[in-house]
C-alpha positions as CSV (number, residue, x, y, z in Angstrom):
1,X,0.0,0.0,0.0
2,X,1.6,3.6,-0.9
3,X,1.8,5.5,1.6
4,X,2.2,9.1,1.8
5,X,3.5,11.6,5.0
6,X,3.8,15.3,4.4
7,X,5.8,17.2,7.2
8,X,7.4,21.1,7.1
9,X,4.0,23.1,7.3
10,X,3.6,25.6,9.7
11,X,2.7,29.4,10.1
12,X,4.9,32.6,8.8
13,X,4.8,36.0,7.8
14,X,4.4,37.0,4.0
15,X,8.1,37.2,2.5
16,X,9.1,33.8,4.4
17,X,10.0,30.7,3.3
18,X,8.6,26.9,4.1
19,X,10.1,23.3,2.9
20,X,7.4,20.6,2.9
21,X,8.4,17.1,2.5
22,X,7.0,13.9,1.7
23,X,8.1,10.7,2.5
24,X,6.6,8.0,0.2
25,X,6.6,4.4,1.2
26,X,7.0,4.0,-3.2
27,X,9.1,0.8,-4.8
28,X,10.3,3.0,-7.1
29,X,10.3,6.7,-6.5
30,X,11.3,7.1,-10.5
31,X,7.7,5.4,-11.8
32,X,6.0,8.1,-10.6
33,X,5.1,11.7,-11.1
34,X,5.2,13.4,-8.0
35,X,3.5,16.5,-6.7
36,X,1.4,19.5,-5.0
37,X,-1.8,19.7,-4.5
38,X,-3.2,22.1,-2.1
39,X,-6.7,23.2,-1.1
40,X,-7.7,26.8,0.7
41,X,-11.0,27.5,2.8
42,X,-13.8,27.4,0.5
43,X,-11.6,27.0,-2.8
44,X,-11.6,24.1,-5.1
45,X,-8.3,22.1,-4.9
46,X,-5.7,22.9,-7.3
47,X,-2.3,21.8,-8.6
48,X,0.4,23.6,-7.6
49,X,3.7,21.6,-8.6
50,X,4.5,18.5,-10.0
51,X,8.3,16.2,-10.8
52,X,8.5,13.7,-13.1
53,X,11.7,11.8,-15.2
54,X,13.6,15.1,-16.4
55,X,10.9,17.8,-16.3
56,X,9.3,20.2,-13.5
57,X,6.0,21.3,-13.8
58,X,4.3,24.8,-11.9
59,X,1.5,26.7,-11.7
60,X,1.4,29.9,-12.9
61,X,1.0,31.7,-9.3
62,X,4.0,29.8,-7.9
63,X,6.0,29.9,-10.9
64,X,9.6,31.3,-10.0
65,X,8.5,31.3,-6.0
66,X,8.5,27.3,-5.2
67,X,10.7,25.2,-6.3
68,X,9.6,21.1,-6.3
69,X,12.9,18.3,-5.9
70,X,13.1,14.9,-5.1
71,X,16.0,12.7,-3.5
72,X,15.7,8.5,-4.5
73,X,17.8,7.4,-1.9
74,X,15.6,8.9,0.9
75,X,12.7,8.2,-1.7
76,X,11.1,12.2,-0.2
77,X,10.2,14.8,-2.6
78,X,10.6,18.3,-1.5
79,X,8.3,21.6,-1.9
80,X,10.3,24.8,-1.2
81,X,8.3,27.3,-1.0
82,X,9.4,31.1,-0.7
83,X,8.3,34.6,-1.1
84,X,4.9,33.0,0.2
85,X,1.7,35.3,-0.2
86,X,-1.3,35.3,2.1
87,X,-3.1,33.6,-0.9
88,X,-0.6,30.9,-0.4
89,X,-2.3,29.8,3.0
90,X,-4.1,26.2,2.4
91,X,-3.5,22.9,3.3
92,X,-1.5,21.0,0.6
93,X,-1.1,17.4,-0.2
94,X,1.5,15.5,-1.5
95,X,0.4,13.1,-4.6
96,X,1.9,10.3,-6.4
97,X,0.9,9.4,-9.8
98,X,1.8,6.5,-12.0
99,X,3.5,7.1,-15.0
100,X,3.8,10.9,-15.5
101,X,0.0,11.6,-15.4
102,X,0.7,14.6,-12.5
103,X,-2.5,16.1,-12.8
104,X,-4.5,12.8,-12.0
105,X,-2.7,11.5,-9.3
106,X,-4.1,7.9,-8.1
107,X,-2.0,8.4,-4.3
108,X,-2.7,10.9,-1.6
109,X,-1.0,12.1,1.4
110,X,-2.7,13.2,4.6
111,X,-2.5,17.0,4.2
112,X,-0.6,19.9,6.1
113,X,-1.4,23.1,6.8
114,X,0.4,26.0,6.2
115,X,-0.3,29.4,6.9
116,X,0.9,33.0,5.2
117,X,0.1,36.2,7.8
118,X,0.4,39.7,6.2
């Protein structure tokens, strides 16, 4: 069973900085796309940033502000997030999907929260 723990979230002021991490419980980290969901009070869910072999995907409002990585040996990927916004503050999830499908992930983790004060 894949299994999916997100860690790092937390509150800070707008300007700061946050690195989530997930640790996936994943054979083989390289067969899947990995990524960044999150979801903000009353807001649909939305993709925020996605790895897969050789290519980094973003959305446009975190484009040049986060910054998704992963490390095989420790099989975690990594969200650094910086600059954050106010507008940033939701819960985000990390996803696995199989093959490099990012945007229909099959695998969600738990969720944490992370919150951007003005």
């Amino acid at each position: 069973q894949v299994q999916l723990v997100e860690s790092g979230g937390g509150a800070v002021q707008a300007g700061g900085s946050l690195r989530l991490s997930c640790a996936a419980s994943l054979r083989t980290l390289s067969s899947y796309a990995m990524g960044w969901f999150r979801q903000a009070p009353g807001k649909e869910r939305e993709f925020v940033a996605a790895i897969s072999i050789g290519r980094t995907y973003y959305a446009d409002s975190v484009k040049g502000r986060f910054t998704v990585s992963r490390d095989y040996a420790k099989n975690t990927v990594y969200l650094q997030m910086d600059s954050l916004k106010p507008e940033d503050t939701a819960v985000y999830y990390c996803t696995a999907a199989i093959g490099s499908a990012y945007a229909n992930p099959q695998y969600w983790g738990q969720g944490t929260q992370v919150t951007v004060s003005s």
